[in-house]
N, C-alpha and C positions, 0 to 999 in steps of 0.2 A: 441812301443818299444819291443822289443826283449829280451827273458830270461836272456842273456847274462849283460843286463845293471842291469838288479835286481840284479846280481847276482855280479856286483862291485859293486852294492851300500851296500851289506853286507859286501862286503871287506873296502868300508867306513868310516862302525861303527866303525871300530877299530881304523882309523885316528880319529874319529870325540872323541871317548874315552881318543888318545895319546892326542887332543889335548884339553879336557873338561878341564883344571883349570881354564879356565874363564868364564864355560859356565854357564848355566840358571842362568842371571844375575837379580834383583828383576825386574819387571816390573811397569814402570812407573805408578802413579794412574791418570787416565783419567775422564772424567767430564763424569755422566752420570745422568739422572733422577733419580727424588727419586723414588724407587721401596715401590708397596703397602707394609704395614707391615703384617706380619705370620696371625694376628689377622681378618686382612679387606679381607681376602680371605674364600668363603664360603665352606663348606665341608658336608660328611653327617654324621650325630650320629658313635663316634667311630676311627675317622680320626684327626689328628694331624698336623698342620703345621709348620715350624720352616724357618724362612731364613738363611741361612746357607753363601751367598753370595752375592755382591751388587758391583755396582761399574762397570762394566761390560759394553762393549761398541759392541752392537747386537751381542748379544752370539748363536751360532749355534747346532751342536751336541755337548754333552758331553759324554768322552766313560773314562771306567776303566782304569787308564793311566799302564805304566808296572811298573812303582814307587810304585805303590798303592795310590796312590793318584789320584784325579780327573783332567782330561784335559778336556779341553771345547777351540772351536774355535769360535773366532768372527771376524766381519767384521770392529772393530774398527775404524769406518768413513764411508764414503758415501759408498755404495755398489758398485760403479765401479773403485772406487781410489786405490785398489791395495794393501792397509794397514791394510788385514789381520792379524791375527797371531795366535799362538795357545799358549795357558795358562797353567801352571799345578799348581790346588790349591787343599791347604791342606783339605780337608770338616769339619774338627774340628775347627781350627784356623781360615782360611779365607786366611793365608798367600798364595802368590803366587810367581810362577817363570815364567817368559817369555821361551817359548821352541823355538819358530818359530816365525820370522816375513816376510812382506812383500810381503803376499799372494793375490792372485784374490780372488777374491768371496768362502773361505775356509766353503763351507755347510755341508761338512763331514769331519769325520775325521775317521779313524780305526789304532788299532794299532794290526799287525799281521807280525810272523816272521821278528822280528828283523828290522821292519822297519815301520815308520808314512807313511799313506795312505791317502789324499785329495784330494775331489772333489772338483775342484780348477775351475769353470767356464763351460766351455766346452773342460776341460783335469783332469784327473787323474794322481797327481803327488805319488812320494816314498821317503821319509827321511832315510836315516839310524839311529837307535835308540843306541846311546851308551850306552858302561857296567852301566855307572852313571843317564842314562836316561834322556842324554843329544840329540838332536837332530841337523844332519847334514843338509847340505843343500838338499832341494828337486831337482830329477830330472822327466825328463816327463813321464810317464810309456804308457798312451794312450793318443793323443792331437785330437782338433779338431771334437771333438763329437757334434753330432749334441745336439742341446738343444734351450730352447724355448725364448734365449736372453737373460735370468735372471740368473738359474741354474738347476742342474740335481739334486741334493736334496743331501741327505745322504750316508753314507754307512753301512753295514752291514756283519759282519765275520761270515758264519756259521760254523753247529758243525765239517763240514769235514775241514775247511779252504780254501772258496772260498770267495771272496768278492763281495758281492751284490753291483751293481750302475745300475743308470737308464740310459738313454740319453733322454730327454723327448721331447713331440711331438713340433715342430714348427707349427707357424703360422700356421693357416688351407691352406692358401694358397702353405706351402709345406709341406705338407701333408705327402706326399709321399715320403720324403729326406730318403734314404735309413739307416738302423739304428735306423730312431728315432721312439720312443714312446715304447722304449723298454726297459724289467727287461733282467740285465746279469750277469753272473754268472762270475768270472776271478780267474783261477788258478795262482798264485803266481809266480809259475816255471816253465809256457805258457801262459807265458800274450799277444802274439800274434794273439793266439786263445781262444779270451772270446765266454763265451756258451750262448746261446739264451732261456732264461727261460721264458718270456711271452713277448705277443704281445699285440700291440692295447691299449697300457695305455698314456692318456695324459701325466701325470705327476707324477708319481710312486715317489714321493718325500719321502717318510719314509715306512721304513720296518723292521721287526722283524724276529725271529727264535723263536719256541715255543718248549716245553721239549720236543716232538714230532717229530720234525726236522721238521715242517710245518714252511712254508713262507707265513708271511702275508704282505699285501702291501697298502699303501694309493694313493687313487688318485686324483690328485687336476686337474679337469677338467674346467679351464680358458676362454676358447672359447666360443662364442655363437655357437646359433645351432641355427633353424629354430624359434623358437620362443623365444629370452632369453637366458638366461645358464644352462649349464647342471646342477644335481646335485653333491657334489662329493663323493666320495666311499672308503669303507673298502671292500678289495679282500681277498681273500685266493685261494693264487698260485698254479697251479701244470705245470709241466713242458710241453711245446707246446701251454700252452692255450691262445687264442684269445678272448683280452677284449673290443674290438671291435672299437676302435676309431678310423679316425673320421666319420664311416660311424653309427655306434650307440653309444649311451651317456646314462647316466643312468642304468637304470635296461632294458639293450638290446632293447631300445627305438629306433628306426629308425632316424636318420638324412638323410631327403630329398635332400637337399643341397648338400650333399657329398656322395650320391647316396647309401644312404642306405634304406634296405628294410627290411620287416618283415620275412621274409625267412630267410634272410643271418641274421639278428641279432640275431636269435634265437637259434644261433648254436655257439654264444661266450657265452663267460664264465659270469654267471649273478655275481652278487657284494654280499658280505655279508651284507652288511648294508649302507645307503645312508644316508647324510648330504646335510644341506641346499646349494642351489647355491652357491658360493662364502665364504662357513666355509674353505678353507684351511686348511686339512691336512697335517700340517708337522709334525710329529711322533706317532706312533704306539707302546704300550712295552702291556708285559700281564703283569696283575696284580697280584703283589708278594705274595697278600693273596686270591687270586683267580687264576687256571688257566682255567678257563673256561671263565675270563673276559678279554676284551680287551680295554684298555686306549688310546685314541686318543685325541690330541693336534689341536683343531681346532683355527687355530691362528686368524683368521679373526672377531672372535665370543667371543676370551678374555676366551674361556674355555677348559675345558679337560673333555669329557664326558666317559661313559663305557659303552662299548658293550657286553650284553651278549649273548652270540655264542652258538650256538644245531646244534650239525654233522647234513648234511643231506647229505649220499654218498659221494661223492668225495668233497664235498661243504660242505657249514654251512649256518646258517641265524642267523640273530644278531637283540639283540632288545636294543637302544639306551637308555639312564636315564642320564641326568646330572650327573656330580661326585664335579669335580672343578671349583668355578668360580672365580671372581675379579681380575683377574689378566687384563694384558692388549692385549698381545700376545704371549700366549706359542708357543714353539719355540720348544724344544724337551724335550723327556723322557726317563730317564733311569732308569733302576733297580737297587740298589747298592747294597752293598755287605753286608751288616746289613739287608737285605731284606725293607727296603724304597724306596719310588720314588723320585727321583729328578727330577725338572721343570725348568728349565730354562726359563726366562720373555724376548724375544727379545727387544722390548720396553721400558722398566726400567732397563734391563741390572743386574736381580735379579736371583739368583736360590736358590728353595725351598724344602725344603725335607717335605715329606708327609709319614706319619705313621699312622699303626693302632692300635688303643689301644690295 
């Protein structure tokens, strides 16, 4: 889509504003599993758990809503049935407001210039945000991205105002679908020309921005390879670089298969830090009483470990330690505005704030 449509859907807001007196009406409460309690979740000397939400039907990103209050997207039903929506709750109360519903596969969300931003499947949709922080309808901004059948993962606003999304690799068998396996950078007001920040990532599913303006990135590497599955990775971005997939996996490991060698892998970008086969990384935040730490959401694993990162040159190296566990599937992490972490539990449908003494 073309500038020209962002640029009525801020003209929009001001309808979706004239017409807000019946908008963010309560949202229904919906059956979900009982979410561990604050208590059943393990931490290290110093750390603090509290649930803060519950009830919740596969909760996705949560981001800093413009209300001040917290929005969180879920998938509210089977992942392909279309009955997304997106939530705005108070983190005190618990109370909620329905903003959005009847979305595809809603994995991100951002809220930037005056408008809700969703990675809605394999398309990127735009909301206009009213004065009241009421939300219009979405229209398409990018459609048709390549992606691996499931979703392209998250989104993320940096400090200039470009919105990070991935389109992640397809099958190995198309490999080569032009676009995919890629981090992209998209200006607001030239969404026609999104910029090309790395290559060769399976699944760049969760990323961040550090006080630095460093782009970190996770990658959930799904495919087998010549023997097994790959590992999957914490990157740290810089712009052009080649993470090698799917001709190498892991730490610039060679895939045979798909005609990779030790030459050419040696010349992408190695990973900051590796996780087991099949840990899924879906989110990435630094850690609010560290920033030399990095918190990743291995959802497959039921925990949230931390990585701690030493520059080397344009790169870093990370050394992994437990942080959080008993949960069942974290799902994402954010920073809040008290300087805590909130967890969001895909699985129990729970999000949890963590504090340090």
């Amino acid at each position: 889509m073309h500038s020209d449509r962002v640029y009525r859907l801020w003209l929009g807001a001001l309808t979706v504003w004239l017409l807000a007196a019946c908008a963010n009406p309560t949202a229904p409460p919906s059956p979900a599993p009982t979410a561990p309690s604050a208590a059943d979740l393990t931490l290290p000397p110093g750390f603090t758990a509290e649930l803060i939400a519950d009830g919740l039907r596969s909760p996705t990103q949560m981001i800093a809503g413009p209300d001040g209050r917290l929005w969180v997207a879920q998938l509210n039903g089977d992942e392909n049935a279309g009955t997304g929506q997106v939530l705005s709750i108070n983190p005190k109360t618990g109370g909620r407001r329905l903003q959005l519903e009847g979305l595809y596969k809603p994995t991100g969300i951002a809220a930037h210039g005056g408008l809700l931003w969703i990675a809605s499947g394999r398309d990127l949709l735009a909301a206009p945000i009213g004065a009241d922080a009421s939300v219009g309808p979405p229209e398409p901004v990018l459609t048709a991205l390549p992606f691996n059948g499931r979703s392209n993962g998250t989104l993320t606003v940096t400090q200039h105002g470009e919105i990070i999304y991935a389109t992640s690799g397809s099958r190995m068998a198309d490999a080569a679908a032009p676009g995919s396996a890629t981090l992209w950078a998209l200006t607001p007001q030239d969404t026609a020309h999104p910029r090309t920040l790395a290559t060769g990532l399976k699944g760049a599913y969760g990323h961040t921005v550090d006080a630095q303006g460093r782009l970190w990135t996770t990658e959930i590497g799904d495919d087998p390879i010549d023997n097994g599955y790959p590992p999957d990775e914490l990157n740290l971005v810089i712009p052009g670089a080649d993470f090698g997939w799917p001709q190498c996996a892991g730490d610039r490991e060679p895939v045979v298969r798909y005609g990779g060698n030790v030459e050419h892998c040696a010349q992408t970008r190695a990973p900051v830090a590796l996780f087991a086969p099949g840990a899924t990384p879906t989110s990435v935040a630094i850690a609010p009483w560290d920033e030399n730490v990095l918190l990743v959401a291995l959802w497959n694993r039921g925990e949230v470990v931390q990585v701690k990162v030493t520059p080397a040159g344009d790169n870093a190296s990370g050394q992994v330690s437990p942080f959080l566990r008993g949960l069942q599937n974290p799902q994402h992490l954010l920073v809040w505005r008290d300087g805590s972490l909130l967890v969001d539990d895909f699985a129990s449908g729970a999000i949890y704030r963590i504090a340090s003494e």
